[in-house]
N, C-alpha and C positions, 0 to 999 in steps of 0.2 A: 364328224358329228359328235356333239357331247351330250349325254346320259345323265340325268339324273335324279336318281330314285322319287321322286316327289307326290309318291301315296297313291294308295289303290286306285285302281281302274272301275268306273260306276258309271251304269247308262247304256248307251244301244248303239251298236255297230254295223254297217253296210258294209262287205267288202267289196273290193274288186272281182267280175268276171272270172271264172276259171280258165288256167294259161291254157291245161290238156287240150281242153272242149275245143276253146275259140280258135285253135292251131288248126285241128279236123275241122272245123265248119267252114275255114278261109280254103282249106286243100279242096273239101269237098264241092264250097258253093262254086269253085275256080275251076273244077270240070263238071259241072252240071248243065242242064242247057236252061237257059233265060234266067233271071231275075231273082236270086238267093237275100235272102233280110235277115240279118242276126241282131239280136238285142240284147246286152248282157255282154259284149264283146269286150275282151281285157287290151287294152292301148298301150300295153307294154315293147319293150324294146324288142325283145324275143318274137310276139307278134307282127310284130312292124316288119320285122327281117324277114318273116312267110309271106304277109302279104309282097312286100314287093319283090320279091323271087317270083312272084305269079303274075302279078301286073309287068313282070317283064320278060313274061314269056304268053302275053296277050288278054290276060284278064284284067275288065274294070272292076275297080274296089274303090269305092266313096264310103268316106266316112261323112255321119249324117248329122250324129248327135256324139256326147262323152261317150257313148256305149254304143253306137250305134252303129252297122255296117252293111253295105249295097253293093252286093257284087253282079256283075253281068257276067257269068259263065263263059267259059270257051266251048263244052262239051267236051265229053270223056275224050276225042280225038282232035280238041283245037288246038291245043297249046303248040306254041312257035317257037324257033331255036332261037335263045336269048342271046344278044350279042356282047352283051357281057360276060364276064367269071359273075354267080349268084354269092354274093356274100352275105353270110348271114350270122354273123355277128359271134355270140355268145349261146346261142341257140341247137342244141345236141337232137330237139325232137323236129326244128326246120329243116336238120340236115339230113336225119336217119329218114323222118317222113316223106321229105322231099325225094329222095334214094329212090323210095319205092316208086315213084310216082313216075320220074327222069327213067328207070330202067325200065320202062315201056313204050317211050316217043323216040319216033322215026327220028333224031336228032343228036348233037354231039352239047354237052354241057358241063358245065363245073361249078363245083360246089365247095366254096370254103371261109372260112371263120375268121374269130381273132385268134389272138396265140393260148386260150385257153382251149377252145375248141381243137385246134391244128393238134392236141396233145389227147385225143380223146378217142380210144379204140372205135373204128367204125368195121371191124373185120367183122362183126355181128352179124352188119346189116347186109356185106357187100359179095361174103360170100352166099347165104341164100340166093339173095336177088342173080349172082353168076351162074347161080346154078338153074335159073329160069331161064339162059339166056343172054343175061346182059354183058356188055363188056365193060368193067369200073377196073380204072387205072387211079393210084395214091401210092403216095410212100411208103415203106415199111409193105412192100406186094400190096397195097389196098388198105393196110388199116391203118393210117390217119391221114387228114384232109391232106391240102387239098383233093376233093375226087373228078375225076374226068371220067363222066359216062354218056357211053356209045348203048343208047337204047333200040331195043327190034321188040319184033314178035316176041311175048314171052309166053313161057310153057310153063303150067301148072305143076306145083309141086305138091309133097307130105313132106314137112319140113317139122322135125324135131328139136326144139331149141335145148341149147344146154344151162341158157339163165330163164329168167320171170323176167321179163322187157315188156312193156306195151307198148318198147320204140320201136322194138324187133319185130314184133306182131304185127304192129300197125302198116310197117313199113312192109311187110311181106302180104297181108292184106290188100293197102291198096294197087300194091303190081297186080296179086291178084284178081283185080277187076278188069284188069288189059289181058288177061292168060286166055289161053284157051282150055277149058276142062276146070274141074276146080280144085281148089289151093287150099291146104290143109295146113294148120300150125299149130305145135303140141306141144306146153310147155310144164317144165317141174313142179312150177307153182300157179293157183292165177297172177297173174298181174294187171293192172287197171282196163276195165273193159269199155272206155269210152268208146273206141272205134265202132266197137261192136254194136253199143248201144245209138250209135248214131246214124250208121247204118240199117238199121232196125226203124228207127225214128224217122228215118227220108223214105225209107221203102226199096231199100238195097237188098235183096236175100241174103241169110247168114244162119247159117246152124250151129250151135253147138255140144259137144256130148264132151261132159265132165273137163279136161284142161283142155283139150281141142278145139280147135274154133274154124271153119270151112266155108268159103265163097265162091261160086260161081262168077266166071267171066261178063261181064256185064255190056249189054248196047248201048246204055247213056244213063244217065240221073239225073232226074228230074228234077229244080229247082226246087225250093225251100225255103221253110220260115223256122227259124228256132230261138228260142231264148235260152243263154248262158247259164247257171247259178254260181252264186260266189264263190269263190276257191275255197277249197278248204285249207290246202297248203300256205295260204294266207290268212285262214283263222287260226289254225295254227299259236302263230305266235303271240296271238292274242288269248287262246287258251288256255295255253301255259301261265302266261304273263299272271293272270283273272287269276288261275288256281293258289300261287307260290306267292303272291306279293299281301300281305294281309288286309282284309278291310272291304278286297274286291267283290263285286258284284254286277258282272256284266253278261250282256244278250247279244248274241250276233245272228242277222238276221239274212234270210235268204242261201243258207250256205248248201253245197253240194254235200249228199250222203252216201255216196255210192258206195259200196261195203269192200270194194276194192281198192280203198281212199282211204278208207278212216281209222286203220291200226293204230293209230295216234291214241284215238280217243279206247278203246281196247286195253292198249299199253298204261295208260296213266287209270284206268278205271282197277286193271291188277298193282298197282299204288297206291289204291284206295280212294281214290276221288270219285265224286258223284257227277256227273255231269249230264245235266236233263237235256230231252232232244222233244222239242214241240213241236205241233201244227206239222208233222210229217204230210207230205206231197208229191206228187209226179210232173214234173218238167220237161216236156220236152225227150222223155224220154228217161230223164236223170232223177233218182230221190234228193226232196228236199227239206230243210226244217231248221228249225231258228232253234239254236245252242244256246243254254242258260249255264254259265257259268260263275261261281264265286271260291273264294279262298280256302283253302282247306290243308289239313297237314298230308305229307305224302310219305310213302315207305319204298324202300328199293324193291328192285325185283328181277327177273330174268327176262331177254329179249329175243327170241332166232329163230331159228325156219320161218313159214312159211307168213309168220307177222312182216319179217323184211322187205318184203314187197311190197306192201300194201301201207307203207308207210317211211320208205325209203327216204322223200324227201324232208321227212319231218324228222329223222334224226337228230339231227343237230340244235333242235330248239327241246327236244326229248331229255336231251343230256344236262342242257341246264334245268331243267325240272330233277334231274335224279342227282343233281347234286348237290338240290338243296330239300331233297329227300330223307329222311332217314337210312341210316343201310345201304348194305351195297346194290348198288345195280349193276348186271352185267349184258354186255351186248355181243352175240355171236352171229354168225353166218350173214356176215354186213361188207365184204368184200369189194362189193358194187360201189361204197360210198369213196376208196379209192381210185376210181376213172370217172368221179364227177367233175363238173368245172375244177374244182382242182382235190386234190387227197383231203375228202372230208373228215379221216381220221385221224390224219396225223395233226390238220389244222385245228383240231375242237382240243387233242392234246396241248397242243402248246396254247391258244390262246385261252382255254378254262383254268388252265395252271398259272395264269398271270391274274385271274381272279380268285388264285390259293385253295381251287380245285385240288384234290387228290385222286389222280386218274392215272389210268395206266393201259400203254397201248396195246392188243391185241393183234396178231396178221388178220382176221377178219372181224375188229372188233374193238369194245373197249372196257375195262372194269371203273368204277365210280364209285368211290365211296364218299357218299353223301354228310348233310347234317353239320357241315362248317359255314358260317358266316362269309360273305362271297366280300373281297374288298375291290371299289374301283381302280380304273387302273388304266391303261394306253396299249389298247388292242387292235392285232388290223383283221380286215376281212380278208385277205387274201384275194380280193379281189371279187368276191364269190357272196351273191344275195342270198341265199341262205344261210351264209353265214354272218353276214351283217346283221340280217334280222335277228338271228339268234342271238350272238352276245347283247343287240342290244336289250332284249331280255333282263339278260346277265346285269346288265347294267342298271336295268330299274329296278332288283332284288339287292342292290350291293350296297355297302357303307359308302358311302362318298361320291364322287362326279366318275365317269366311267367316257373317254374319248374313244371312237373309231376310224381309224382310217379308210378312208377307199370308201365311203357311206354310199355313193353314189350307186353303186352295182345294182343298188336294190331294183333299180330301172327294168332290169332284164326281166323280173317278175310282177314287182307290185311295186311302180313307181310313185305312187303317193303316199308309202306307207309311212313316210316321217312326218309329212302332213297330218294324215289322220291319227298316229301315236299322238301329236300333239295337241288335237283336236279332244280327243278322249281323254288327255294325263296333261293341261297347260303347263307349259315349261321343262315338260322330258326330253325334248332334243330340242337343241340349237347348235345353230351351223359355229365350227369353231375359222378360226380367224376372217 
C-alpha cells in the first residue's frame, strides 16, 4: 500500500466493533443455552478464526447483517470433539481463550496457528489451566502451539499470575466456569476487564476485591443479547493521526471507554493534548462516548508500570506520535510487546528509523527523541496489523509517498481500515502495483 500525506483528517468516523468484546460474546453465546444476538460484532479474520473453532465443535453461528451475529448455543456442556486440528490463524486471544474453554470438555483437541502464532509463548495459559487438571501437550513442554488438550473435570484454583494478561485471566476464568468450587485470579496489575464485565452483563456471578477477580462453577448460561462498541484500538490510529497531522479535526463516534483500554488517551494527554470525550454512556455493560479530536503540538514524556497494560496494543501507533513530539519520550516495563505477533520492539526500531526517527532500543522498551521531520520511505509491516496501521500513520505526517509492505495483515483486526483511511483522507492509500 502507498501513503500519502494528503492533509488533515476533518469529519466523523464509525469504527469497527471491538475485537476483545466480540471474541468473549462468540465464546460465551457458543456455550450458552438457546438463541444468543450480538450486534456491533467485528468481521475480522481473528474473529472468523473463534467463531469457526466453535461451529466445529457444534455451535450454529449465522451471520445476519455487516455487524450482525446468531448464534444457537451448545450449553456449557454441549460442545463435541472436533474432527479436525482447530486452526486459528493469527489469533493469540482464540487460542489462549479457546485453552480455557477445551481444558474442561470430556474430549481430545488441538489448537494451532500460523507461524506467527506457532512462536508465541502459550506456557501462561497452559500451565494454570494443568494445574486445574488438564492435560496440554505443545512444544518446548507446552509453551508454543501447536496444543493438544486432554480435557476432564477441573478443579478450582487461587491462581497468582506473574503478568497483567486478560488472556490469562480470561482464559483461567472461563475453565473456571467447568471447576468445581471457585477460581480465583490475582494479577500485578489490572488488565482489560472485559470478561468480567460480560459476565456481569449475561448474569454469570463474579466478585472482585482490588487486582483479584473470582468465579463460581457454573450450571449453564443463559442466552443473550449484546451490542459491541467500537474498538478503541482501532481509534487509536486515528487519534494519533487527528492529533500530529495539522489542520485536523475529527469525531469518532460510538467507541469503547473502559478505563482498562484507554492508557492511550492518558499517555498522549501527559504530552499535552486535549482530547474531549462526549455523550459518555453504558453499553451493554461497556462505557461509551464519541472522541473529539484535532491537531495540536505535543511534548515527550515518560511511559511504564502500571500504564502498560492498559494500553499495550497501542504502543506502536504511541511511538509515532512521540516522535514527532517534542523531547524525548521514554518507554519502560513494555517487555510484553516482544511475544506479540512478532517483536513489536525491535520492529518499530527499524522500521521508524527508515522514517529518520532517532530511537533507541531498550530490553523492555524504547527511548525517542522526538521533533524531526518524518521522510517517506519503503517500510514493511512485518507481517503484524498493528504495525501496518501504525507506520501508516507515519506515512500521512511524512514528506513524500510512504510504501508498505504486507498491507494486508490489517484483516486480522480491522479489515477495512484502508477503506475508511481513504474514505476520511481521498487518496491516502492506494494499492501499489
Amino acid at each position: 500500500m502507498r501513503v500519502d500525506p494528503v492533509g488533515p483528517l476533518k469529519g466523523e468516523l464509525i469504527l469497527p466493533g471491538d475485537k476483545s468484546i466480540t471474541h468473549r460474546a462468540i465464546i460465551l453465546g457458543s456455550l450458552a443455552d438457546g438463541v444468543t444476538e450480538i450486534t456491533g460484532a467485528l468481521q475480522s479474520d481473528d474473529c472468523r478464526h473463534t467463531a469457526k473453532a466453535l461451529v466445529g465443535m457444534g455451535a450454529t453461528i449465522e451471520k445476519l447483517g455487516d455487524d450482525q451475529l446468531q448464534i444457537r448455543g451448545c450449553g456449557l456442556h454441549g460442545l463435541k470433539e472436533p474432527v479436525e486440528v482447530l486452526d486459528v490463524g493469527n489469533s493469540g486471544t482464540s487460542m489462549r481463550l479457546l485453552s480455557g474453554v477445551l481444558a474442561a470438555q470430556p474430549f481430545f483437541s488441538v489448537l494451532t496457528g500460523d507461524q506467527y502464532l506457532r512462536a508465541r509463548p502459550m506456557a501462561r495459559v497452559t500451565k494454570p489451566l494443568r494445574s486445574m487438571g488438564a492435560t496440554i501437550l505443545g512444544r518446548d513442554g507446552g509453551n508454543f502451539p501447536p496444543l493438544a488438550i486432554m480435557g476432564t473435570h477441573l478443579k478450582a484454583i487461587d491462581y497468582v499470575s506473574p503478568i497483567a494478561s486478560a488472556q490469562v485471566k480470561s482464559a483461567i476464568l472461563l475453565a473456571g466456569l467447568f471447576a468445581e468450587g471457585e477460581t480465583t485470579v490475582t494479577e500485578p496489575a489490572l488488565s482489560r476487564d472485559h470478561t468480567e464485565r460480560m459476565f456481569e452483563a449475561i448474569g454469570i456471578p463474579i466478585h472482585r476485591n482490588g487486582l483479584s477477580v473470582m468465579v463460581d462453577g457454573a450450571k449453564k448460561i443463559p442466552a443473550f443479547q449484546t451490542a459491541i462498541p467500537g474498538d478503541f484500538s482501532a481509534a487509536a490510529f486515528f487519534i494519533v493521526a487527528a492529533l500530529v497531522i495539522p489542520g485536523s479535526e475529527l469525531t469518532l463516534r460510538e467507541v469503547g471507554i473502559n478505563p482498562t483500554r484507554t492508557g492511550l488517551l492518558d499517555a498522549l494527554r501527559s504530552m499535552g493534548a486535549v482530547i474531549e470525550i462526549r455523550r459518555e454512556r453504558t453499553i451493554s455493560g461497556e462505557p461509551v462516548a464519541d472522541l473529539y479530536v484535532k491537531s495540536q503540538s505535543l511534548h515527550g514524556t515518560e511511559l511504564a508500570g502500571a500504564m502498560i497494560p492498559r494500553m499495550i496494543d497501542e504502543i506502536p501507533v504511541f511511538a509515532v506520535a512521540a516522535a514527532l513530539a517534542t523531547g524525548t519520550t521514554t518507554i519502560r516495563n513494555a517487555a510484553e510487546l516482544r511475544v506479540k505477533e512478532v517483536d513489536r520492539l525491535a520492529a518499530l526500531v527499524t522500521e521508524l528509523r527508515r522514517f529518520g526517527v532517532q530511537i533507541e532500543p531498550r530490553p523492555d522498551g524504547l527511548a525517542l527523541h522526538g521533533g524531526s521531520a518524518l521522510s517517506g520511505c519503503h517500510c514493511d509491516s512485518w507481517g503484524d496489523h498493528r504495525m501496518a496501521m501504525a507506520l501508516a500513520v507515519a506515512g500521512l505526517a511524512a514528506k513524500g509517498s510512504t510504501t508498505i509492505s504486507d498491507s494486508s495483515c490489517v484483516s486480522s483486526s480491522f479489515p477495512d481500515f484502508w477503506t475508511r483511511l481513504d474514505a476520511i483522507l481521498p487518496g491516502a492509500a492506494t494499492p501499489c502495483g
